[in-house]
N, C-alpha and C positions, 0 to 999 in steps of 0.2 A: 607520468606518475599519477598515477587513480586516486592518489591520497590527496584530495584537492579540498580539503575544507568544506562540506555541502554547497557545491555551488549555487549559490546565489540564483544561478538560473534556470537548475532542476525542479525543482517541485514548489509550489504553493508561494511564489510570490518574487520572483526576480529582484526586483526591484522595490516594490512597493508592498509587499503584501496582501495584502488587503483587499478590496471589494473588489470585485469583475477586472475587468480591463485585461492587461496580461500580465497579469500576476503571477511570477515565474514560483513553484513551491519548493524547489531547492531539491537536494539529494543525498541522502546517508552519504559519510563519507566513509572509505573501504580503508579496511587495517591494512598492510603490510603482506601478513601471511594469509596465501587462500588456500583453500582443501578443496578439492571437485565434489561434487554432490551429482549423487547417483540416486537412481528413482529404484524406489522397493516397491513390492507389495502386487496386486493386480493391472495397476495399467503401465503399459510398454509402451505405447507411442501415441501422438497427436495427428489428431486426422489436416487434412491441409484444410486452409481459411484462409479469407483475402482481409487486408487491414479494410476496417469498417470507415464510413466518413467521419474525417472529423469534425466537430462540432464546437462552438464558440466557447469560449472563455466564460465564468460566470455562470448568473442568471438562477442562481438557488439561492432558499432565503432560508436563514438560520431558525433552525426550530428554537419557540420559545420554552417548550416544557422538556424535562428532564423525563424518561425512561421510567416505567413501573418500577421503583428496586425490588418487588417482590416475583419479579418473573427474571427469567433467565434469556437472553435475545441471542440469538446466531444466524448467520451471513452467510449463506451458500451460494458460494462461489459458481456458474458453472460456465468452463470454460470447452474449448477445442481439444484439452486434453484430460477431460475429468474436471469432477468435481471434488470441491472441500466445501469446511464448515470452518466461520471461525465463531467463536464463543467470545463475547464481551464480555470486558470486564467494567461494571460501570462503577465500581468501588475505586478503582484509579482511574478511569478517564470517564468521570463521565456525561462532559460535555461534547466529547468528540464521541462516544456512546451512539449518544441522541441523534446528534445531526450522519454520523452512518445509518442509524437504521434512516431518519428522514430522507437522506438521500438516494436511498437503495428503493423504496416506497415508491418514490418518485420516476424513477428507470434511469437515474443519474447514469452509475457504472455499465450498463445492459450498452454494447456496442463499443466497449472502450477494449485498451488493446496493456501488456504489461512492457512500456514503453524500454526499460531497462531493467537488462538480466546480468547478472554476473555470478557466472559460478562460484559456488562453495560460499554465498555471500548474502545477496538478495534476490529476490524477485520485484519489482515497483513498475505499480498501476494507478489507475483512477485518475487519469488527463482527458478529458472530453479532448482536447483538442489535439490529442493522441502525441503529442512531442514532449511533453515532461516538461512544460512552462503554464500549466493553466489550473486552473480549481472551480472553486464553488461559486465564487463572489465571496467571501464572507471568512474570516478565521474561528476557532475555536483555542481555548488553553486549557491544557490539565498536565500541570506539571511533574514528571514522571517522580518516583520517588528514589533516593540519590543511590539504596541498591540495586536498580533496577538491570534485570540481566537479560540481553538479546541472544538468544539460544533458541536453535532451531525450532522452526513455529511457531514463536513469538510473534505479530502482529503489529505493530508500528508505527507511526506518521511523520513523513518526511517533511523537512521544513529547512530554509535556508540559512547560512550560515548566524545571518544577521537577525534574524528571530530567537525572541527568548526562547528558554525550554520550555518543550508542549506546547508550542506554536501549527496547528492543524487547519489544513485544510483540506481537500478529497485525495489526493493523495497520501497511498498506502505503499507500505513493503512487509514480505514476510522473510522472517530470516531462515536464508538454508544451510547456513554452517553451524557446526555446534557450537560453538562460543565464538561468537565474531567481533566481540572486547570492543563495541560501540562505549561512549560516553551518556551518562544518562538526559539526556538532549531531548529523547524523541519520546512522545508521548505513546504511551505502549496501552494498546486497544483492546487485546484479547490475545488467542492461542489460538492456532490451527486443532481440532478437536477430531475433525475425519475428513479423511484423504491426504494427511502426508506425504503420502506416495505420490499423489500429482502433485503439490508444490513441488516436491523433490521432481518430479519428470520435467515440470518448467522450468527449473533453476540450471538445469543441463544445455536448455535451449538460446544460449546465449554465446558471443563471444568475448574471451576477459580481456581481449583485448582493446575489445571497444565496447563493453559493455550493454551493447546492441544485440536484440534477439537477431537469432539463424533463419527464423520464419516466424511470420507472426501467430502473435500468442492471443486470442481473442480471448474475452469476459466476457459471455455471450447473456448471460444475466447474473442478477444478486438479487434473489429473495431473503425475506425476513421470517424467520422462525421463532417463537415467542414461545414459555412454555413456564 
């Protein structure tokens, strides 16, 4: 049963949350009902790629300053099957804002891989140490607000069961179902704004039954767009 409470041991802090070590960050926990999600638009397939090395746990330091709010920041994605943009929003989140664009700057995401896919649901990335237990070092909180609606290309941070809401660390997901009736837990970052159509081609690239990609899905970098 998939519906397992964000485990503890998926995304941004297992155990502990908190700075470096291995800080499991936990994982969206999946409704009941899935829909398959099918890729529209220009791109058809992902070229093949081998998983990148993984890399330690940690070791990035929490930006002190908050985001221009008079510029707009976006996240381009670019992966093995295309590229996206996501659009922050730093009027709800934005301390985890900051510390993506800081970490993207940095070449945090460049090399990482989208550890778990599950059709009609999610897509989630952003583990250096490529298994879906590791982060930044460091947390972030911007606690979602109580309408807050996960609907396809919505933008998101996963976090473990036992973490308040808006508990963030480098781990992301995008939603590829059209209403996937999450609780509002996960501190919501931005929209997917261009390339739909490859999140939608990567959210195909998965098994639902082990929620494990079919081949891997490379993040081959994340620039910042300011504007």
């Amino acid at each position: 049963m998939r519906k397992a409470a964000l485990l503890l041991v998926l995304l941004v802090g297992l155990v502990a949350a908190g700075c470096g070590g291995s800080s499991n960050e936990g994982t969206v926990t999946e409704p009941e009902t899935q829909t398959e999600s099918t890729a529209a638009g220009g791109t058809s397939e992902c070229t093949d790629a081998e998983v990148p090395t993984a890399r330690e746990d940690g070791g990035a330091t929490e930006p002190k300053e908050r985001l221009d709010p008079e510029k707009t920041y976006g996240l381009v994605v670019e992966t093995n099957c295309g590229t996206f943009t996501i659009t922050l929003d730093q009027a709800v989140a934005p301390a985890t804002a900051a510390s993506l664009v800081a970490l993207s700057k940095d070449g945090f995401f460049d090399s990482t891989i989208f550890h778990r896919i599950v059709p009609g649901f999610v897509i989630q990335g952003g583990d250096p140490t490529q298994t879906g237990s590791g982060g930044p070092g460091y947390k972030t909180v911007d606690v979602p607000p109580s309408d807050a609606a996960y609907t396809k290309g919505v933008v998101a941070m996963a976090k473990s069961g036992a973490e308040a809401p808006g508990t963030s660390g480098s781990q992301f997901f995008v939603v590829t179902g059209d209403d996937v009736g999450l609780p509002p837990e996960y501190a919501v970052v931005g929209t997917v704004t261009s390339g739909l159509d490859v999140v939608e081609l990567i959210g195909t690239q998965g098994d639902p039954a082990t929620e494990q990609p079919t081949r891997p899905i490379v993040v081959e970098s994340v620039t910042v767009e300011e504007q």
